[in-house]
N, C-alpha and C positions, 0 to 999 in steps of 0.2 A: 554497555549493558545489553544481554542478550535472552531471550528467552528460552530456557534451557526444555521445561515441560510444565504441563498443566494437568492437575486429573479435576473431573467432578464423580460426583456421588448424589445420587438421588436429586439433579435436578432436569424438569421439565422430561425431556425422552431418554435421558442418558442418568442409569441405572449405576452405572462402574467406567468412566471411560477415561485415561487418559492418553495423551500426545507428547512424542519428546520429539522434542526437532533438534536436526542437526545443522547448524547454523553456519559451521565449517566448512563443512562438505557443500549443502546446501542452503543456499540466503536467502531461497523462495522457498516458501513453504504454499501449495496450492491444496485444498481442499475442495473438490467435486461433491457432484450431491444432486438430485432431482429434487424437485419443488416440495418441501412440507418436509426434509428430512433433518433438520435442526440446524444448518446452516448459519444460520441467520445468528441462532440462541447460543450458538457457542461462538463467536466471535464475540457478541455483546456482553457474555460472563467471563467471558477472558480480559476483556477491556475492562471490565467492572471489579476484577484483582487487581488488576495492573494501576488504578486509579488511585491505590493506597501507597505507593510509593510518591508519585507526586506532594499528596494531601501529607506522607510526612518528611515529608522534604519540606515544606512550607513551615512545619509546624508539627512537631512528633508528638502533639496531643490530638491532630485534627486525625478526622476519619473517611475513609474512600468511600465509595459506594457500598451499599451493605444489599444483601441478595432480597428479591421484594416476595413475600409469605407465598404468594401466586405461583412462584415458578418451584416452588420445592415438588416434586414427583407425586402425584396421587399416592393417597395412600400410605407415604412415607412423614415420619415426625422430624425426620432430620436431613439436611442435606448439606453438604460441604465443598467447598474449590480449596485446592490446594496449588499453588505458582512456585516453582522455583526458576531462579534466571540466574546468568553467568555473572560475575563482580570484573568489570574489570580489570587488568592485570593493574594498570598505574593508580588504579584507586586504593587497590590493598586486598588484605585475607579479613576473615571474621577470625574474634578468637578461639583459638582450639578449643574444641567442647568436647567434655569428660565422655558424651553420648556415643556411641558405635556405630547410630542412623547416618549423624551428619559427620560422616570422616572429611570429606572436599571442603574446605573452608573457603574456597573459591564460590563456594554455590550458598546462594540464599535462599530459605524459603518462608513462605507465609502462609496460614490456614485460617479462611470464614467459614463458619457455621451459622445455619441460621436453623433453630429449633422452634416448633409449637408447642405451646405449653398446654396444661389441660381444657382452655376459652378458646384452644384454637389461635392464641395472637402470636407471631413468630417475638424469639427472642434472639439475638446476634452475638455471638461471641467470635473475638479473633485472637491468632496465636503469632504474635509481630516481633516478635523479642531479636530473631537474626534482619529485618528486613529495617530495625529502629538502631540495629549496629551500623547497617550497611549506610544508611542514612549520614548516622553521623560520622563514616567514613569520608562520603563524599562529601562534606562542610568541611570536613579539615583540611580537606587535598584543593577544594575550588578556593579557601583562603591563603593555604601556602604558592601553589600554582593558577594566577589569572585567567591562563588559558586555558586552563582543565576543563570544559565543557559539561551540558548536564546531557540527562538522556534524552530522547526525545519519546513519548508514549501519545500516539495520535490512533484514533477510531472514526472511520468515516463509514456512516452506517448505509443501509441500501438506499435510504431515502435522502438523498443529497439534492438540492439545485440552486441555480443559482435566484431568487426571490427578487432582489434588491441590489443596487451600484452604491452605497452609501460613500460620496467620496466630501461632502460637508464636513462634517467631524470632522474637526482636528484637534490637534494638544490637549487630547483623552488623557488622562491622570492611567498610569501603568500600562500604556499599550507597548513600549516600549520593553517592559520588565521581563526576566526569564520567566516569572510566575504565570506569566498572562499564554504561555504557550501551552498551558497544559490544560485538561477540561478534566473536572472534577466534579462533575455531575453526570445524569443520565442522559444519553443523547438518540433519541427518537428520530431524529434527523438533524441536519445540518444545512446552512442555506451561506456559509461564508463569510459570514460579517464580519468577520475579524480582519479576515484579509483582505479588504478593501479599504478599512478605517488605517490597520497597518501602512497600505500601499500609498495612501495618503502621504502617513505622517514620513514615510522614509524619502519620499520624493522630494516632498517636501524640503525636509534636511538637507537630503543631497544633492539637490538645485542649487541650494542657497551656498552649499560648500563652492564648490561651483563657478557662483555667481562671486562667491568672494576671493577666487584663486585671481580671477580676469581682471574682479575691481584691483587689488594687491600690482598684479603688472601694469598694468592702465597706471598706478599713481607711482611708477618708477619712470615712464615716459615724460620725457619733457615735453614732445610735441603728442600732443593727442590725437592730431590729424593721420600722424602716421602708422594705416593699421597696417601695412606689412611688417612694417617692425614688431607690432604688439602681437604678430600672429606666429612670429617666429618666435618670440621670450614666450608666447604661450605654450608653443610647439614643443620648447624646449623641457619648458619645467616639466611639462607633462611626460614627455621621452619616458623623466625616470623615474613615473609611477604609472602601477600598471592600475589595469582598472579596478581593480579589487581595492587598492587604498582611498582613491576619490567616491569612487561610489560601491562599497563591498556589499550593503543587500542587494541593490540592483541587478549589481552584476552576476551575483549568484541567483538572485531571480530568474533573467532572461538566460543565465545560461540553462537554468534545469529546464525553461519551456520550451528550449531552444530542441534540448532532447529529445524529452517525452513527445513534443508536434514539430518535428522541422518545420512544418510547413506555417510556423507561427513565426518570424521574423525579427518582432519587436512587441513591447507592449508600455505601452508609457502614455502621461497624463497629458491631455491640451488643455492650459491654461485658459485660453484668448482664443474665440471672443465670448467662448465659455467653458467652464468646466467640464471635462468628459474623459471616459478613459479611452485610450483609440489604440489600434491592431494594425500590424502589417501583416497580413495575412492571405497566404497562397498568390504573392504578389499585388496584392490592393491594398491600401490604407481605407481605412473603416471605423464604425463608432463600434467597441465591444458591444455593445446591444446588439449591433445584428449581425450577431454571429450565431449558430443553432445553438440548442438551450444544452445540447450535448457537448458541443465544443466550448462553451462557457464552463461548464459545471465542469472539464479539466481540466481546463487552466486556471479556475478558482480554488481546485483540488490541488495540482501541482503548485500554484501558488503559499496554497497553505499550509504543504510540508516546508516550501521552501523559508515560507514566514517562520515558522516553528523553530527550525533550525538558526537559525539568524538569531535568534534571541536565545537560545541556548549554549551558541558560540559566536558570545559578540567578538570577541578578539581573532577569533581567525578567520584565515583571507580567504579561506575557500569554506564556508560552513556546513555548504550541502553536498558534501564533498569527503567531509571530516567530521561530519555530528554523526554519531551513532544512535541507536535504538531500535525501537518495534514501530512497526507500521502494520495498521488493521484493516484492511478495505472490503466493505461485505460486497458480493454482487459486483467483483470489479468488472465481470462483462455487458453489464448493464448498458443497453441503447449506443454498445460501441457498434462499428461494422467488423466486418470479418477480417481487414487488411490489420486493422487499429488494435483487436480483441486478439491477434493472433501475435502481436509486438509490445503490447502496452506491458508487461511484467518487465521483459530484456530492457523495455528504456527504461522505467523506471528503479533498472536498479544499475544502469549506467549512470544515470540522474543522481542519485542515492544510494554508491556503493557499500556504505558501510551500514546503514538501514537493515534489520531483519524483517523483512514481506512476509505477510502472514495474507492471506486473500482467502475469500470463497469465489465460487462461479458453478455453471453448467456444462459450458458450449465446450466443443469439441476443438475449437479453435485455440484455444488456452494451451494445447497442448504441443503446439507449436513449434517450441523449443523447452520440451519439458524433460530433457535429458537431465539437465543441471538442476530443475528444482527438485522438492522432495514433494512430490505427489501422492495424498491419501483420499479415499474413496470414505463417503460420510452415509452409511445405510441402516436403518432401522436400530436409530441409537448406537451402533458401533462405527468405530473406523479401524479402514485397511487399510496397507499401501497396495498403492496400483501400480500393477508390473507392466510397463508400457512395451515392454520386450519381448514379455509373453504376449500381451493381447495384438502387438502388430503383428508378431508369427502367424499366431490365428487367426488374424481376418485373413492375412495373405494366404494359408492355407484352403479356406473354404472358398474364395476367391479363386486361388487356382483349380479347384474341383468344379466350382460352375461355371466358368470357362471352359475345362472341357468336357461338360458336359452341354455344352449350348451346341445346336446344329451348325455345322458349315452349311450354308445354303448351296453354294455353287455342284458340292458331290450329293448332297444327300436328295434333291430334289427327284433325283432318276432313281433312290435306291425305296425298298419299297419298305412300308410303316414300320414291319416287324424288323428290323434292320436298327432303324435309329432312335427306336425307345429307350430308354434308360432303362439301366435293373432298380427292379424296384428297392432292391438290398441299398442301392448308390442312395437312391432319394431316402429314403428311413436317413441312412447318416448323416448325408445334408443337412434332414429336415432337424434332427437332434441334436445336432453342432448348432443349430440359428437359432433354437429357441434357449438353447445355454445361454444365446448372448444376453449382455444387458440394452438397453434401451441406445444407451448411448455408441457402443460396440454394433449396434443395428443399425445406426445411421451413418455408421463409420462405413460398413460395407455395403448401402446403399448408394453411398457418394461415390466407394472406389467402383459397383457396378454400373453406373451411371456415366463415370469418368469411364472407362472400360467401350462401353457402346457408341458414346460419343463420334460422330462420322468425323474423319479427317477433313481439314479444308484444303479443298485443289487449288493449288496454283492458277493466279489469274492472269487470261491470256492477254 
């Protein structure tokens, strides 16, 4: 399942806007934006359509999130989102509808409204009838085929950290369930508790799997003394599973952190001589606690898509590998550095190939390797796409102009003032090419002017 496009209508800054991503072409979708341009408010209403597929998959009478009377537009009595996403090919069509609108039966859509009545109280109405097909598409298809996985629909809003290690819990009644991966509420923030109480109980499990392959060879030995023998029948049975059968959340756990942070090694629980979760990290073994609150809060992050998926596809061996869906990250440049902020999309969608990345951010670092995503610009309630082809042409452009317009020192020192003034014609142009740019395009061609003057380092004797 994919997210095909979104419009809103009269909510908060956005008057008429919609987004169609192209999911094919591109599987990142990044979103740019300076501080206060609604960033924020249109990932969290996109999450908040999105949250009605979940709620009727559980249940085709419950209801997603409904829009809150506050965010409809000044002024405006009505505001509306409308979502359509891609079906599937193995799940199926909708059936052919007499309508002329919805000719692709591949594509579903759903429409909220939330209206004021004449007291000002908003009233909500939605239009579900393709999205309550789709629904019981996929109940028929996950009961004929086991392995048919669900989607995954996760939103991790700008305010994430990690609060709390809760690793006590255990054998919580549905943490194990497909239902429990989904959030069907409003999320103001997030602090990971799931994924710790999960990390728990699957260690747990697959300890004691484990623990009971070993006991199993142990009581085929006659002599118990003899562990070379026991290490080779151990050696052996193992040969011919890999590690996705003995341990499949794990494995797919540490492999996606393995991507997202090489430099994270391992991640697994100490028993003895007490409970703790512990890290091999950048060559140390350590307690997760004292790792920075940045590098916690991504591997509780990367954790919690990877939990997500896992229970969406219990039966396959690679889940976070093979689970499809939307992925929302608000502020994914948030308290990264520049090395991390300029890589963190690439891994995570080597991590989670078949995942559609939906991000916001600012930094210029994002932009990285932003050939491949689909890059749009979020300003004054509208969005563009940003032609990164053009705007490198033109810094490189003005960049070349004030380069040659800077003085060589070594000729111009002996030549006299009227000789190496600029024409004032040259500076007017300059100066009307740099105030075109945007903010962000100004600090693009401050870094390469910077990088530019930078002295060479001489060789040391």
């Amino acid at each position: 399942m994919k997210l095909k496009s979104v419009q809103f209508k009269h909510i908060a800054l956005f008057h008429d806007l919609k987004i169609h991503f192209h999911y094919e072409k591109q599987p990142i979708t990044l979103i740019l934006g300076e501080q206060a341009t609604g960033k924020s408010m249109l990932l969290k209403h996109t999450y908040h359509a999105l949250t009605w597929l979940p709620a009727r998959l559980k249940d085709l009478r419950s209801p997603g999130i409904v829009m809150p009377d506050q965010d409809i537009t000044q002024s405006r009595l009505q505001s509306k989102i409308e979502v359509t996403i891609q079906i599937p090919s193995e799940i199926g069509h909708l059936p052919e509808s007499t309508s002329a609108q919805q000719a692709d039966s591949s594509l579903c859509s759903w429409k909220l409204f939330k209206t004021l009545n004449a007291s000002g109280i908003g009233i909500s109405q939605v239009e579900t009838q393709q999205l309550d097909q789709t629904m019981a598409l996929y109940q028929q298809v996950t009961k004929k085929d086991p392995l048919q996985g669900l989607p995954l629909i996760a939103y991790y809003p700008a305010e994430r950290f990690v609060n709390d290690v809760n690793l006590l819990n255990k054998n919580l009644p549905g943490i194990t369930q497909a239902i429990s991966a989904y959030d069907i509420s409003p999320l103001p923030f997030t602090t990971f508790t799931r994924f710790f109480e999960w990390l728990r109980e699957i260690s747990d499990i697959e300890n004691a799997q484990a623990a009971y392959l070993v006991q199993r060879i142990r009581s085929k030995q006659s002599d118990q003394q003899d562990q070379t023998e026991l290490l080779n029948e151990l050696q052996k049975e193992l040969s011919g599973q890999p590690k996705q059968l003995t341990s499949p959340n794990l494995y797919a756990l540490k492999n996606a952190l393995n991507i997202v942070l090489p430099e994270l090694k391992d991640l697994y629980l100490q028993y003895q001589p007490r409970l703790q979760l512990m890290v091999d990290y950048e060559d140390q073994t350590l307690p997760f606690q004292q790792l920075s609150n940045t590098t916690k809060t991504w591997i509780a992050l990367v954790g919690d898509i990877a939990r997500r998926l896992c229970l969406l596809n219990p039966l396959s061996l690679n889940p976070c590998l093979e689970g499809d869906g939307v992925l929302l990250i608000d502020q994914i440049d948030a308290q990264l550095d520049s090395t991390h902020c300029s890589e963190i999309l690439n891994r995570l969608h080597q991590a989670f190939p078949r995942l559609q990345i939906i991000a916001t951010g600012s930094r210029e670092e994002l932009l990285e390797h932003a050939s491949t995503y689909q890059c749009l610009k979020l300003e004054h309630g509208k969005i563009s796409h940003l032609d990164l082809n053009t705007t490198k042409q033109q810094l490189e452009h003005i960049y070349t102009l004030l380069q040659r317009s800077e003085p060589l020192t070594p000729s111009i020192e002996a030549q006299p003032l009227s000789l190496i003034d600029p024409a004032p014609a040259q500076i007017e142009v300059l100066f009307q090419q740099i105030q075109g740019l945007t903010e962000q395009q100004k600090n693009e061609l401050l870094r390469m002017i910077h990088a530019g003057d930078a002295p060479e380092e001489s060789p040391s004797v």
